[in-house]
NULO-999980 format. One record per atom (N, C-alpha, C, O): residue in one letter; x, y, z. Coordinates in pm, whole numbers, plus 50000, padded with zeros to 5 digits. Layout:
// NULO-999980
aXYZ;...
***
This chain:
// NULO-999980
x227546425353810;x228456415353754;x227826408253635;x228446404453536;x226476406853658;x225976395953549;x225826403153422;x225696396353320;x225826414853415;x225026428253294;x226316435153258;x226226444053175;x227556432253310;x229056435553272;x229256430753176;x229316418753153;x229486444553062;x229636438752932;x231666441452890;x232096442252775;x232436442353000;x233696446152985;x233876437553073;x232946433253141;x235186433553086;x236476423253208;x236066434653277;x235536445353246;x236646426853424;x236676433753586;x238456436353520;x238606448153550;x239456432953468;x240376436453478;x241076431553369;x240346424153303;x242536432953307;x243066426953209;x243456411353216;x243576407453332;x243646402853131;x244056391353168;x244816383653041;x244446386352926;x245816374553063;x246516370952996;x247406358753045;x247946357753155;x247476346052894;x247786332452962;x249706337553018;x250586328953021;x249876346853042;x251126347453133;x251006350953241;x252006350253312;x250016354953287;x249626354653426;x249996340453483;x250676341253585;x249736328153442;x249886318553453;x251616314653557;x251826306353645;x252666326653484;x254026321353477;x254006337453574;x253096345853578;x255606337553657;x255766350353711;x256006362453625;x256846363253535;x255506367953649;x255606382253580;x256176394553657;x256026394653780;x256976407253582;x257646416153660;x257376428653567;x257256428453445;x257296440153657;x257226452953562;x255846454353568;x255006450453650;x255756462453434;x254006465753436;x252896452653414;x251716451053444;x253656446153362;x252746431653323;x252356423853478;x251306419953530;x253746424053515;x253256417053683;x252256428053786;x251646424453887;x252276439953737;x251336450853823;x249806442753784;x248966439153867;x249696440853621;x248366437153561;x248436424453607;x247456423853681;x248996413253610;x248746405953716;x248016401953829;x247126393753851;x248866413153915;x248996415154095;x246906418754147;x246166415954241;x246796426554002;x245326430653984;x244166423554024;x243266423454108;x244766414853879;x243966401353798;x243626391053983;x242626388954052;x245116387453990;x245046380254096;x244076383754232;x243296376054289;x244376396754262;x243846402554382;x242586410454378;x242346419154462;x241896407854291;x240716420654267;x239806408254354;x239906396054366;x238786419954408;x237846415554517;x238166408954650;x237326400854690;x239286411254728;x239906403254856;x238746400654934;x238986391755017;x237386405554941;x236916403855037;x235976390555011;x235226385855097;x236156385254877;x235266377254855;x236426360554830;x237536359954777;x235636349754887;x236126338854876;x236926333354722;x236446331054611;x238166332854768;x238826330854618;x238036319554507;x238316320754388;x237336311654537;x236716302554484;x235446310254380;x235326309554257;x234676316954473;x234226323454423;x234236334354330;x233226337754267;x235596341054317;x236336352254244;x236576343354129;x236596348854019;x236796327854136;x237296322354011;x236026320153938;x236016320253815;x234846318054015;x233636319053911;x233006328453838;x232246328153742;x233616338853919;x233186356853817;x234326359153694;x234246363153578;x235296354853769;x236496352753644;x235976346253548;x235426353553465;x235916331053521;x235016325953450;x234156329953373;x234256330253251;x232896334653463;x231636335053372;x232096352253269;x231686354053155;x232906361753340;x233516375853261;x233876366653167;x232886365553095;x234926357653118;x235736352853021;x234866350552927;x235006355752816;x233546340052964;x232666335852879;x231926344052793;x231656343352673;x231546355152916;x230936365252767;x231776373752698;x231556375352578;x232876380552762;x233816383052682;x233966380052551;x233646386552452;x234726364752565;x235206360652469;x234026349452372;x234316344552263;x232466347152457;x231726338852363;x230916351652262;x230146347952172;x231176366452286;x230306376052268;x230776393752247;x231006401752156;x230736393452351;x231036408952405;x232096412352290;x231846418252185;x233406407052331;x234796411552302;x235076413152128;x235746421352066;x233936397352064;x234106404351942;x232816415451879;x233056420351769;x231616418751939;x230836424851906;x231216438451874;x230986444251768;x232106445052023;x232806450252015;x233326455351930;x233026465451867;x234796443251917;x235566446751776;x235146448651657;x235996451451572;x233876447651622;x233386447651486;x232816463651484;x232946471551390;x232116466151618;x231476476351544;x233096490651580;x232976502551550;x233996486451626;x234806500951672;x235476500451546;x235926510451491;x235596481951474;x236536487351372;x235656490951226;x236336495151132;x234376489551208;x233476499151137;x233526510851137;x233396519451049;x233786511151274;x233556530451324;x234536540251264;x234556551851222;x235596526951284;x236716541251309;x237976533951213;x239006540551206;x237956522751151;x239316519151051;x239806521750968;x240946519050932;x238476531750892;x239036540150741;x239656553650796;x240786556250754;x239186561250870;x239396570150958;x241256572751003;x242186580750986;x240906559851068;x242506560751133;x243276556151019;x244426560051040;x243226549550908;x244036542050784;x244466560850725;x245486567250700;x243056562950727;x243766576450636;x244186588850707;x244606598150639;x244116589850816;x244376604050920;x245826598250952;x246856604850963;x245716586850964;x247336582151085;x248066574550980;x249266576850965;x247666568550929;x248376557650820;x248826548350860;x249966545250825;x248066540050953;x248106528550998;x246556520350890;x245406524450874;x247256507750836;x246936498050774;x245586495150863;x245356497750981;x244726488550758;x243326481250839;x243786465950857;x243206458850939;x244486462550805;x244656449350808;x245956449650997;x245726441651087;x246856457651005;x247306461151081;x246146462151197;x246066454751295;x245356472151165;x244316476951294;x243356460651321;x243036458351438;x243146455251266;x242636443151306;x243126431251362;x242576423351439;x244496430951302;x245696425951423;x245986428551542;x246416419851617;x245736444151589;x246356446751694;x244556441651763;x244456432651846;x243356449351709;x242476444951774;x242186433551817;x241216432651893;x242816423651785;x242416409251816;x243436405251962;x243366396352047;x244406416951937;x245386414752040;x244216418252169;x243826410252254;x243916428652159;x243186440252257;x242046429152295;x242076427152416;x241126421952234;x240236416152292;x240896405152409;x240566402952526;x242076398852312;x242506388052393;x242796393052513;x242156386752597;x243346400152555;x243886413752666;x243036413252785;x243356412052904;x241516414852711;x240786422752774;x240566435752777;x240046441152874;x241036443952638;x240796457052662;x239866459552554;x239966456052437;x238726467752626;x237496470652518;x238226473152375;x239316478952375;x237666469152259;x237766480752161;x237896496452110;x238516501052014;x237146502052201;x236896514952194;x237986521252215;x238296530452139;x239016516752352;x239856516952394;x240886520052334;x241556529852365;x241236510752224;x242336509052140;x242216521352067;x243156529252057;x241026523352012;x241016539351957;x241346554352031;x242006564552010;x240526549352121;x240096565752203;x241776567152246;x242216578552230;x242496559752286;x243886563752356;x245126554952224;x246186549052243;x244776556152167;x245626557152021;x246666544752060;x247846548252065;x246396531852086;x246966522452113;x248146518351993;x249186512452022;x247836522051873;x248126517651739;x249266525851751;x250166522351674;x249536535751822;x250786542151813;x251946539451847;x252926545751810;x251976524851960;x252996522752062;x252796505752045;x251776499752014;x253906501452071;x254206486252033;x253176478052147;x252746481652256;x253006464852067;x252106459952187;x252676457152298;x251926454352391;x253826457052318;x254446455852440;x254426463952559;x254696461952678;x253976475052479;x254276488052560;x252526490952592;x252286502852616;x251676484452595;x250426480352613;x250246480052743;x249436488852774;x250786471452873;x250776465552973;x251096479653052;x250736480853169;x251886491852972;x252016505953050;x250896513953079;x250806521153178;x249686512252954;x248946515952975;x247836508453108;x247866496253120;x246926516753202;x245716515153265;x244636517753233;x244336529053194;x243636506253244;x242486515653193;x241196517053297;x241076512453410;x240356524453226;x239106528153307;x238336517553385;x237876518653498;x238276506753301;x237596494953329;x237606484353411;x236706476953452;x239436484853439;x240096480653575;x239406485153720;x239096475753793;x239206495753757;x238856502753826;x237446495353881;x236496489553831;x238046500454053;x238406504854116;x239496491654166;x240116492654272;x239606481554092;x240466473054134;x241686476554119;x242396469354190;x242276483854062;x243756487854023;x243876496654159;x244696493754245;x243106506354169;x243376512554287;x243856504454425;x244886505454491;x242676495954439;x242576489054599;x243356477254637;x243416472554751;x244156471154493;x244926462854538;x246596470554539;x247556465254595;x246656480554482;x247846482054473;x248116491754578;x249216496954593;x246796494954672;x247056504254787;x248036496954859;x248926502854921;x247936483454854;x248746473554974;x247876475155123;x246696472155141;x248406478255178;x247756481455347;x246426488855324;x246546497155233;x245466488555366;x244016489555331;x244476501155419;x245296499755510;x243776515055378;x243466524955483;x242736524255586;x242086514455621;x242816535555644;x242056534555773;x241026539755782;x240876546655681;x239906540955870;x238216540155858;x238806558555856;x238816563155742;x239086564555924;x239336576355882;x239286583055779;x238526591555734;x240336577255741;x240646581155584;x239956576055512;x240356581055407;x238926567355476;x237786563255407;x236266571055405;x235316573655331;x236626572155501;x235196584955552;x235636597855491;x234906604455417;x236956601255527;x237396615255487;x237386615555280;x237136624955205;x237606607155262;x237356605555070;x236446598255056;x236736588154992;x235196599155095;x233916589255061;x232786603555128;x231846609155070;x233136605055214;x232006616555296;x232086628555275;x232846634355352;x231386637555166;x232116644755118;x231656661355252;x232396671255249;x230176661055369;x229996668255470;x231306666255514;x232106674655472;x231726658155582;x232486653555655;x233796663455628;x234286672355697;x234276656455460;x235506659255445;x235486680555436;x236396688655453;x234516681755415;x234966696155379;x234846700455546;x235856705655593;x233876698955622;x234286700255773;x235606697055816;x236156707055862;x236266687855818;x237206680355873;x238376693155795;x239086701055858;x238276691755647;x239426705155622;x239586718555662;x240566725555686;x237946721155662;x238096736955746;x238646738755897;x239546745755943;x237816730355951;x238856728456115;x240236727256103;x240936730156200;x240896722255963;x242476726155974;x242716737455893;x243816738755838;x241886745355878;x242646757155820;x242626755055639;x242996763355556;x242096741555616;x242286744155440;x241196746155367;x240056742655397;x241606752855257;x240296760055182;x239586750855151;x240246742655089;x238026746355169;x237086735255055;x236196745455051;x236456757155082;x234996740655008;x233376743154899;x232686745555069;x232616734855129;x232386753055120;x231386757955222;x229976748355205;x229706748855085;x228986739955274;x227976736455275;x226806739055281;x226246731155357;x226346743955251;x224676754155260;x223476745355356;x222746745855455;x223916737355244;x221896725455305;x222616714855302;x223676713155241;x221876705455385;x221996692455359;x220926683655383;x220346684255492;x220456672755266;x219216670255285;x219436655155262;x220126651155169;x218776646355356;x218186635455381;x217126626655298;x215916628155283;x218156615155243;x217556611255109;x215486607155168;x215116605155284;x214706607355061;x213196604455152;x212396612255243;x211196611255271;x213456621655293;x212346637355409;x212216645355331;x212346656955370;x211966643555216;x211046660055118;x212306662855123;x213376660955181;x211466671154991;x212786686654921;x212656697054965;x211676703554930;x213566702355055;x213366717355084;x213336729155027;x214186737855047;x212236730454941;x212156745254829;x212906751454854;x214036752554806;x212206758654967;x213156772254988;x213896774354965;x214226782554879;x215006763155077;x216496765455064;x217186762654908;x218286767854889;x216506753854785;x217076753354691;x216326767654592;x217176768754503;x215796773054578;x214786780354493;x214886796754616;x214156800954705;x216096801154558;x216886813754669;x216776823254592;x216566834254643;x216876822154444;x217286831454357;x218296835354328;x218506846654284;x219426823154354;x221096821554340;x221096808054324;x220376799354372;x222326807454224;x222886795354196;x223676785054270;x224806788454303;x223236772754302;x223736762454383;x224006751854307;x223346749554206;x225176742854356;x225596726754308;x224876721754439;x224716727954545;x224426707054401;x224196697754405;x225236684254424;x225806680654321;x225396679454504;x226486667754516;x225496658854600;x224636663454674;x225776641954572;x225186635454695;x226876636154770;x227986640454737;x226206628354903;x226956634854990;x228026620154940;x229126623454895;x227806608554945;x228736596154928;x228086590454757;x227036585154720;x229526595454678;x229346591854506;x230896596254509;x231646599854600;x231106593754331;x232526596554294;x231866597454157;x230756593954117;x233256605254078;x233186610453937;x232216615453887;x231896611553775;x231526624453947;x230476634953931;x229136623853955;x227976628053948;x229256617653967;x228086606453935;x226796615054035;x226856618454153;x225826616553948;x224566624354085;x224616635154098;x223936639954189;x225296642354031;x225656660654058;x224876665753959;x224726660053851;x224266678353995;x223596689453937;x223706701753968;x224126705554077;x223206711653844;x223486723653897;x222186731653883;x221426730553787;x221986740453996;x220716749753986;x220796762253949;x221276768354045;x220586769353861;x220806784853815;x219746792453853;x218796788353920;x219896803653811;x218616812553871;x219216824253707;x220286829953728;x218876825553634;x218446833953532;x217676848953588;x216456850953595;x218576856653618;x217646870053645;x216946876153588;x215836880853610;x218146876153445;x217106883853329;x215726881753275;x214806889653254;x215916862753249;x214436856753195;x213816857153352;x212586856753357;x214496857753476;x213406849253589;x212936839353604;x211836837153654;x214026828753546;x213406815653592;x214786806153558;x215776807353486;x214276796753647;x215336789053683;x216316773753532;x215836767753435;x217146773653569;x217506762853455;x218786750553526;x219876753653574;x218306738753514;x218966727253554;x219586719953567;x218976709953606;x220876717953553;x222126712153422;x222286700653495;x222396701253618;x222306689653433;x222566676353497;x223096667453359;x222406662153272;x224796667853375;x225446660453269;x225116673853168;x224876685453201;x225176668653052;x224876678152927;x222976686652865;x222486693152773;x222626680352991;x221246679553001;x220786692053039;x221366694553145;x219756704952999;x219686715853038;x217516714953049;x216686713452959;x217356716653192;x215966716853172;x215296731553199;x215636732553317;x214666742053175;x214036753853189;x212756755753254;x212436764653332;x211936744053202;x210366739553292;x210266738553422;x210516727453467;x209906748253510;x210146742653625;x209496733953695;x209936727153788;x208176734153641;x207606717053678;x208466707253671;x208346699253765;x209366704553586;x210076693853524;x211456692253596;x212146682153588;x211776703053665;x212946707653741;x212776701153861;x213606693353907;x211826703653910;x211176699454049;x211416688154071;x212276682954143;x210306682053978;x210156667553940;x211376658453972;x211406649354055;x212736664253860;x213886656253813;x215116657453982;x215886648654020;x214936666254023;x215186668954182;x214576658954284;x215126649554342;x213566662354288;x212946653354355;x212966637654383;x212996631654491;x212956631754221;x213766619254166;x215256617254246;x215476606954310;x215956624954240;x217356626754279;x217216624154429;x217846615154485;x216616629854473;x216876634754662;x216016625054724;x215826625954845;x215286612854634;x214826604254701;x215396590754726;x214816581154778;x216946591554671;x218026576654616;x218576582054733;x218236575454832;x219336592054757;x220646593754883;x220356607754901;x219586615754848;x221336608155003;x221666619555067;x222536632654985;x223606632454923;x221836640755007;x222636652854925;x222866664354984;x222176667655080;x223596670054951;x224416683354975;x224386695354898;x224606694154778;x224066710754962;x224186718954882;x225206727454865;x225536733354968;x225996730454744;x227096743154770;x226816752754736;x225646752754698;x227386764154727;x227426775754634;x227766771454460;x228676763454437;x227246775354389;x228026775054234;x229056782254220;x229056794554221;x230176773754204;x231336784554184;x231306791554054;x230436790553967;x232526799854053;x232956808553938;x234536808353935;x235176808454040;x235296808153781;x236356805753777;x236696820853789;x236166829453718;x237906824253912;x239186833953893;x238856840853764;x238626834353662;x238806856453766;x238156866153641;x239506865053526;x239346864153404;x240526865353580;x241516864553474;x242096848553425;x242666845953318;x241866841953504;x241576827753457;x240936825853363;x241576821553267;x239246828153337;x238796826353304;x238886834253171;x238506829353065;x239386845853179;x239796860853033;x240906849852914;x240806850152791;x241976840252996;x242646836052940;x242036827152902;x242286829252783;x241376817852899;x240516807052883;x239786808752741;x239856800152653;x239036821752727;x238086826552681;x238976826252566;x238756819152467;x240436837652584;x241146841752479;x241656829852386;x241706830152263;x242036818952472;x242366805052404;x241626797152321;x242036790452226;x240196798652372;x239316787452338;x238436793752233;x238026787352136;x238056811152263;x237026816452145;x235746814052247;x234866822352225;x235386804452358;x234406807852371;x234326807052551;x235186802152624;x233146812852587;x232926813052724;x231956802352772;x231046796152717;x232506802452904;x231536785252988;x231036800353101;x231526811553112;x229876793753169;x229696793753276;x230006784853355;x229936787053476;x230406773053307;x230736762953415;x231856761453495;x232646761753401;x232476760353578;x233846759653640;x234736755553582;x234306745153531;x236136757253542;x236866743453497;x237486740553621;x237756748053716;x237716725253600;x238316720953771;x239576712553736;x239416705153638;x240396712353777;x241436709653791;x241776698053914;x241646698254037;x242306687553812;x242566674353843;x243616669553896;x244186662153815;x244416670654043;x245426667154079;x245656650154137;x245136642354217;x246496650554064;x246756628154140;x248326635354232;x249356640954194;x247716630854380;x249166628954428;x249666617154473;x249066607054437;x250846615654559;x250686601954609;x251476606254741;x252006617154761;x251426594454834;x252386593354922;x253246581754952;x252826570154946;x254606585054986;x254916576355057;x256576582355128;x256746592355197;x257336575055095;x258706575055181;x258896592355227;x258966599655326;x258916592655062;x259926607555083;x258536621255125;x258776632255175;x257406616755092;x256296627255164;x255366622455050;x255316612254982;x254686633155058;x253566643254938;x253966645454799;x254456656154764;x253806636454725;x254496644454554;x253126640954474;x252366631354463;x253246655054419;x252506655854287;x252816648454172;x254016645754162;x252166644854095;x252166629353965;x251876637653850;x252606643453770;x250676636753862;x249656649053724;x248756654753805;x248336654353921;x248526662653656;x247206668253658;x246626675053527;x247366679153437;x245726675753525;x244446682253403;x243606691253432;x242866690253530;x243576701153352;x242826713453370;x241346709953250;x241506710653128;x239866706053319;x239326703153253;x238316715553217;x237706719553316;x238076720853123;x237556731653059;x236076728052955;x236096721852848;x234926733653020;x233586730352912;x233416737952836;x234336746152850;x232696741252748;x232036750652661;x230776752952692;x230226748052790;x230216760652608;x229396768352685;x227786763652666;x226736767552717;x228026756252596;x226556743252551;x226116731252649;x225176723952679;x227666734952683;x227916717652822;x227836710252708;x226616709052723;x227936707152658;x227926692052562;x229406689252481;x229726681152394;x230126699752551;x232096697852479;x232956696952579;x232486703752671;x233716693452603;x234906691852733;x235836691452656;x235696689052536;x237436694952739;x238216695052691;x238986693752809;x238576699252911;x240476684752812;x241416680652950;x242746685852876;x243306680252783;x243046695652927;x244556699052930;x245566697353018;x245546704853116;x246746686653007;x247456684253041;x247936697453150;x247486707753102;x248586699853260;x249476710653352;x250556707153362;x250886695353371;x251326717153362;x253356714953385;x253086716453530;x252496726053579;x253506707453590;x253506710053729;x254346712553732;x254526703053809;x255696718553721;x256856729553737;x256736743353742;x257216751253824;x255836745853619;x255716760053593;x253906765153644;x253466776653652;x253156751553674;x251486757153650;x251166760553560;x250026765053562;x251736760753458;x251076759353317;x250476754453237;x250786742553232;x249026759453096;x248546747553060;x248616753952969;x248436766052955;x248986743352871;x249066752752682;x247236746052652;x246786734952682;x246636756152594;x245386753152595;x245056757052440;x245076769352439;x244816753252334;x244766754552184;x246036761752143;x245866771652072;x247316758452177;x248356770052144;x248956781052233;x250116785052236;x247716785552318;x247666795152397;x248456792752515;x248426780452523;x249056796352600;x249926793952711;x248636803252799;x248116813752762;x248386795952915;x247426798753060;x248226795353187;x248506784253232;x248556808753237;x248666808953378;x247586806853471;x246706814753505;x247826793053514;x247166794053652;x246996799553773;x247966795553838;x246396805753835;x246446812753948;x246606803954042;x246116792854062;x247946815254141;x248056813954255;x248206792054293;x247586784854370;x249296789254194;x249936775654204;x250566771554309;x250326759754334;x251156775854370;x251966773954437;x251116776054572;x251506769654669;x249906785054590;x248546778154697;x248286764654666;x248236755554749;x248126763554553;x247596750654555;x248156738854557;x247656728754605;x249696740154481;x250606728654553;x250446724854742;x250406713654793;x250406735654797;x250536737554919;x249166729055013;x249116724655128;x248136729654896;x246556730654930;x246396713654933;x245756707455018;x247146707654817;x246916694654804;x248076683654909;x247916673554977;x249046690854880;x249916682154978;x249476682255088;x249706671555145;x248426695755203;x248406689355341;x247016685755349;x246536682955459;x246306685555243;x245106676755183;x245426661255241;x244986656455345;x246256655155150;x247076643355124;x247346638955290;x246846629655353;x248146647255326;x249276645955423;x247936642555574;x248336639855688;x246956643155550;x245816645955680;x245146630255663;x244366625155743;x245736622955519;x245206606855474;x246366599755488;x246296588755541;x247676604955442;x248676599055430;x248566583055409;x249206575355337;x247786581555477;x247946560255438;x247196556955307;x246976545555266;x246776569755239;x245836566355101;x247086565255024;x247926573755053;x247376557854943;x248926556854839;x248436568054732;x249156578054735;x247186568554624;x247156582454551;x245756584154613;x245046576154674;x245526602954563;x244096605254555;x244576612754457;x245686617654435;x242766612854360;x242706623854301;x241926636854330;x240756636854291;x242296645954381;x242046660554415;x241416667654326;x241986670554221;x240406670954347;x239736680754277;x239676695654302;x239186698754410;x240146706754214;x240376718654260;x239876727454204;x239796724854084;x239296741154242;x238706751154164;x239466761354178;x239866762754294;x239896770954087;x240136786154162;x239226795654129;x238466796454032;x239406802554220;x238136811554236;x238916824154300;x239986823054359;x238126838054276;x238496850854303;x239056848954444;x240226852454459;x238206842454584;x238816839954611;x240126836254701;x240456841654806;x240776825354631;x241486817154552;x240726801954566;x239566797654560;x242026796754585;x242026777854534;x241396774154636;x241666778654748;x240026761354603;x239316758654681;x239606743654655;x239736740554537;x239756731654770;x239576720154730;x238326714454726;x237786714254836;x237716709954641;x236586704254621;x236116691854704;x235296693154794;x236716679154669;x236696667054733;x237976657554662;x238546660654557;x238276646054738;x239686638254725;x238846624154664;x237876619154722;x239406619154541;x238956607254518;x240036591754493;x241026590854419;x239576583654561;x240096569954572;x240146564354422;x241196560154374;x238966564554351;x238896559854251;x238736568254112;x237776570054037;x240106572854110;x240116581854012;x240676581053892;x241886579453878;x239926582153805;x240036578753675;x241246582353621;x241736593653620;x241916567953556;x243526570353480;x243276575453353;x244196582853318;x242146574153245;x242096571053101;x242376587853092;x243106589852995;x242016602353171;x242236607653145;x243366615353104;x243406624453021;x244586608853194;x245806610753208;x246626600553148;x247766597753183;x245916594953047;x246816588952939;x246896595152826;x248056598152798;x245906599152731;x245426604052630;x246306611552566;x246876621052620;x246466608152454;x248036614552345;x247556632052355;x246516638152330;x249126636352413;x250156633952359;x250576628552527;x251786626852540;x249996626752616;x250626619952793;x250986608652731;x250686604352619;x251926602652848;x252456592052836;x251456582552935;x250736586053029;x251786564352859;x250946557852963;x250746559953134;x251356567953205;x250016553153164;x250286556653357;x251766547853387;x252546553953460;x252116537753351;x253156531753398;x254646537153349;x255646533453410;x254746545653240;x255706551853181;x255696564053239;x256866567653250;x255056571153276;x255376582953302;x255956589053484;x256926585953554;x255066596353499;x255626600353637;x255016593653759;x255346593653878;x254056588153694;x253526575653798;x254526562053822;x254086554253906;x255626559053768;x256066548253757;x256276541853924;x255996531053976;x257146559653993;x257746551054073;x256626549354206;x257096546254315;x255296551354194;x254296552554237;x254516534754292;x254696530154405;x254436529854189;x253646510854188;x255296503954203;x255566492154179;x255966511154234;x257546505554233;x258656500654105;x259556492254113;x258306508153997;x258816507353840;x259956513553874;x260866505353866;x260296522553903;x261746530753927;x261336544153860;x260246544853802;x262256555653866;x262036568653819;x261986567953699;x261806578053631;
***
């Protein structure tokens, strides 16, 4: 809290007065973020966020994003600098980083239409207040534990990531089992948004091993050891197999993009529940290159399973498994209002990875998507269809 250089959430002097629609959602937030802590106290984190915010942060911020990026957008988009510094002053008052206003093309859509958008920074408070009814220890374990959850799915029959090892943060690293001469992921067992994940390769040709953690590639295996070791002494971790994407998945991929990953692309499903069952919201087909240091999120037609990927039209394999895969995913939490689902396909087929509570919106805004509150999420938070 004290080293938070962003708001816990958006805020605005109409909070003050009742609010309805997406503004009263940003609100409902504002108001309710942290239930477990004494409201008195929530008003002093409120507070002291405001202070640096607005004695510091918020315009430091604005100075250097609109350095970065105002000639840029004046001449690519043809939006005015004098304009872009207007709206930015809006955005601080808000509470929404700077960066923000750029990276998801704020300048495109009236400020009104601002309050549609969610952002990253909210989080995980947007999630947990708008769950309403707190889930149940079940279902918290089952999207937090990720042994657990892939046990708990196989006993019903649904596809996840098989477990190899599992190792105990502080009892040594078990060579062996990691250093096989096959490629394994790395997960701790309780994290979200890759946070702590690595991957182990085994290189046949050279004979020796290589490390990928984030965009990070190490070859030394002294140094491999080492950076492992570091890892498996914070928490508990888990070993999988390294997947591989579906061969014709991946042919189309290749054909679209020009180049080849070894890395998986995984595919991002938000569902939700409530009255009428299980419905799918979005999803993103996220695709690396082959450096690891490029990503790319393509929007999916969830009608057709389709992802136009540079132009290219990509059939997804075997969709309609995986519609199937996520709804009784969902349907086994039911009291979670969304998760986001993580999915691979593979030869095979569709494997669920793990279900997340706190799953990132900024991806599923990003032009040409529509905000989270405009689009097919609306009637999610009770906006209407």
């Amino acid at each position: 809290m004290l080293l938070r250089k962003v708001p816990h959430t958006l805020f605005s002097w109409r909070f003050l007065l009742p609010c309805d629609g997406a503004m009263g959602l940003h609100r409902r937030v504002f108001l309710g973020a942290w239930p477990e802590l004494p409201r008195l106290l929530y008003a002093g984190i409120v507070l002291y966020s405001m202070v640096v915010w607005f004695g510091y942060q918020g315009w430091a911020q604005l100075i250097r994003a609109y350095r970065h990026a105002a000639a840029p957008t004046a001449e690519q988009q043809g939006i005015g600098k004098f304009r872009q510094g207007r709206q930015l002053l809006v955005a601080v008052g808000r509470g929404i980083p700077p960066q923000r206003y750029y990276g998801m093309q704020l300048y495109r859509v009236d400020l009104a239409q601002w309050w549609e958008f969610v952002f990253d920074h909210e989080l995980p408070h947007w999630h947990s207040v708008l769950q309403g009814q707190p889930a149940t220890a079940l279902t918290r374990r089952l999207l937090v534990d990720k042994v657990f959850f892939a046990e708990y799915l196989q006993d019903r029959g649904l596809e996840s990531v098989p477990t190899r090892l599992t190792i105990k943060a502080g009892e040594g690293v078990p060579w062996s089992g990691l250093f096989r001469q096959r490629d394994v992921f790395c997960k701790p067992v309780s994290a979200s948004r890759a946070e702590g994940c690595f991957a182990l390769r085994f290189d046949a040709a050279e004979r020796q091993y290589v490390l990928q953690t984030g965009e990070a590639l190490t070859c030394d295996e002294n140094r491999i050891r080492e950076l492992i070791e570091q890892s498996l002494q914070q928490r508990d971790y888990l070993v999988q197999p390294l997947l591989r994407n579906e061969a014709e998945l991946e042919a189309q991929l290749v054909r679209a993009t020009g180049m080849e990953s070894e890395r998986i692309s995984t595919l991002r499903i938000i569902t939700s529940s409530g009255p009428g069952g299980i419905s799918l919201r979005l999803a993103n087909l996220e695709r690396s290159a082959a450096d690891y240091r490029r990503w790319k999120m393509y929007a999916v037609d969830l009608d057709r399973g389709e992802v136009d990927v540079e132009g290219e039209r990509v059939v997804l394999p075997g969709w309609s498994e995986i519609i199937q895969l996520v709804r009784e995913a969902h349907a086994l939490c039911a009291d979670q209002l969304t998760v986001g689902w993580d999915v691979v396909m593979t030869d095979e087929g569709p494997r669920v990875l793990e279900g997340n509570v706190n799953w990132g919106v900024q991806a599923h805004q990003l032009p040409p998507r529509l905000a989270l509150l405009a689009g097919p999420t609306r009637a999610v938070y009770g906006l209407g269809k």
